[in-house]
C-alpha positions as CSV (number, residue, x, y, z in Angstrom):
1,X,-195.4,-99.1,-53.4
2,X,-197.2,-98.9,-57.0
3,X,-194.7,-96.4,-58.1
4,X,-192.3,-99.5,-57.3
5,X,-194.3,-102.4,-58.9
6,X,-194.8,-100.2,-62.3
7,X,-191.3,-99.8,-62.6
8,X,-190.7,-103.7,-62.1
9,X,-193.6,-104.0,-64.5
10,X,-191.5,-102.0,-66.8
11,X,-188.5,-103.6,-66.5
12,X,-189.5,-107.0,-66.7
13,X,-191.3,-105.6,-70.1
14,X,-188.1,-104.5,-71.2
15,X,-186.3,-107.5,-70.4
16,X,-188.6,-109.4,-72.7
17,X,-188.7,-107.2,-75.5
18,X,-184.8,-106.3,-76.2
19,X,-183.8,-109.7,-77.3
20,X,-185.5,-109.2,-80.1
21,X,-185.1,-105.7,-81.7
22,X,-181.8,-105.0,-83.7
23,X,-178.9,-104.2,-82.3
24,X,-178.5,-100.3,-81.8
25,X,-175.5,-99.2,-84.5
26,X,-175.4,-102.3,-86.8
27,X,-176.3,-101.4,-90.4
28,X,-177.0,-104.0,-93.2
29,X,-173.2,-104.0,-94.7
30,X,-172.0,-104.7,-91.6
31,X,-174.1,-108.0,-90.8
32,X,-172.8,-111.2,-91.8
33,X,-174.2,-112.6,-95.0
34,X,-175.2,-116.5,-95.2
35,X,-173.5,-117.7,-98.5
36,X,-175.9,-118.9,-100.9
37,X,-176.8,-122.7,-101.2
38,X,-175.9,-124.3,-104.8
39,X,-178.7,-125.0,-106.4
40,X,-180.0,-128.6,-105.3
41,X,-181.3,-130.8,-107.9
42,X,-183.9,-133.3,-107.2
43,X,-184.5,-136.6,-108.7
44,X,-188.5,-136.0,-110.8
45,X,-190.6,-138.9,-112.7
46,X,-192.5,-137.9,-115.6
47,X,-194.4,-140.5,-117.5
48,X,-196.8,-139.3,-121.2
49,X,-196.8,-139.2,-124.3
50,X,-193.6,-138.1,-126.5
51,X,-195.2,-135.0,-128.5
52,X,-191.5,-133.6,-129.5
53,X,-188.3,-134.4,-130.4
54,X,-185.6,-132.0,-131.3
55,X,-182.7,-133.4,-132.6
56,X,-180.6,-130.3,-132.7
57,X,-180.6,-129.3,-129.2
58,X,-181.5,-133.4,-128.0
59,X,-184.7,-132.4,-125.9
60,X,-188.1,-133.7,-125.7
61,X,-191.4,-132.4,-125.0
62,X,-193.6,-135.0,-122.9
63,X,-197.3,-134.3,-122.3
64,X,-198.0,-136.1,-119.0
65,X,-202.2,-136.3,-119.6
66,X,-205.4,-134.6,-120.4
67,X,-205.0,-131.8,-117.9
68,X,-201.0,-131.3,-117.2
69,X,-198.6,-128.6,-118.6
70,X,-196.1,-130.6,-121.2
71,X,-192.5,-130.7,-120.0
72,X,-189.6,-130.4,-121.5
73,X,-186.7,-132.8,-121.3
74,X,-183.3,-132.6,-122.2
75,X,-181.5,-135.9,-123.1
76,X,-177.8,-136.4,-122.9
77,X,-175.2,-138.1,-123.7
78,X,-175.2,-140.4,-120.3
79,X,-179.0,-140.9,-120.9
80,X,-179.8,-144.5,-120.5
81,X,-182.7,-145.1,-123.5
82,X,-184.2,-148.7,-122.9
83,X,-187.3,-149.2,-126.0
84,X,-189.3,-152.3,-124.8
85,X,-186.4,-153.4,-122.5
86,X,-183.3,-153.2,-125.3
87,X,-180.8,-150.1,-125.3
88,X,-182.0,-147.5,-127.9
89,X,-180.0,-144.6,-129.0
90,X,-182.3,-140.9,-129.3
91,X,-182.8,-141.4,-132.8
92,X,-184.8,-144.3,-132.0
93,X,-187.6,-142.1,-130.3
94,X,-190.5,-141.4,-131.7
95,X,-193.4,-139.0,-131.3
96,X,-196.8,-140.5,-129.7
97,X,-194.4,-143.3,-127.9
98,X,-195.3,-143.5,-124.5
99,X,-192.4,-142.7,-121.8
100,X,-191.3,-142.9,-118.2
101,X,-188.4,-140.6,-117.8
102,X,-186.2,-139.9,-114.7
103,X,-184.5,-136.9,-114.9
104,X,-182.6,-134.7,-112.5
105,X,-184.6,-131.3,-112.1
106,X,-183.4,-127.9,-110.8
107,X,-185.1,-124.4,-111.2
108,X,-184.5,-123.6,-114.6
109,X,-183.9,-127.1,-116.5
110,X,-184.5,-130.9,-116.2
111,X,-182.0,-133.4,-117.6
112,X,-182.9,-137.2,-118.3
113,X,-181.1,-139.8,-116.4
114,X,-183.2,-142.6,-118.1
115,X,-185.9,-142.7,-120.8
116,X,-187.8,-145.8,-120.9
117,X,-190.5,-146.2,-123.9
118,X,-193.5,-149.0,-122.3
């Protein structure tokens, strides 16, 4: 009788435990690989200080306050650039203005949608 219960004992162990080991005989090149998401980009506010503009490669360096890292923003060509409510082209930028930009943000890089000077 306890020879039989340890062996249910077992068994039911067993039964618990095999769903989740690997499958016996299945090596890593044979496992089906999840393709790899494209890179999402997520809409970002930053709002500071211009501190500076590069007109070669069109990007600007905001420093959001005291105790932030600055960022760096690249500005495009389908950038909207509203100073004091009028459309503004990037030459019209200046450093120390102060700035609300939208831009679109990914791992590596952030692109402006719309820099507004206040």
């Amino acid at each position: 009788m306890v020879v039989r219960l340890f062996y249910i004992a077992v068994l039911l162990a067993l039964m618990t435990i095999l769903p989740f080991l690997p499958a016996a005989g299945i090596s890593a090149e044979e496992t089906p690989t999840l393709a790899k998401a494209p890179k999402r980009k997520e809409l970002k506010e930053v709002r500071g200080k211009i501190v500076k503009i590069d007109p070669i490669t069109k990007r600007i360096r905001i420093a959001p306050g005291i105790f932030s890292r600055a960022q760096e923003v690249r500005v495009t060509a389908q950038t909207e650039i509203m100073i004091h409510g009028r459309p503004a082209a990037f030459g019209a930028l200046q450093p120390g203005d102060k700035v609300r930009v939208r831009a679109l943000a990914d791992h590596e890089d952030q692109t402006a949608e719309s820099i507004d000077v206040v």
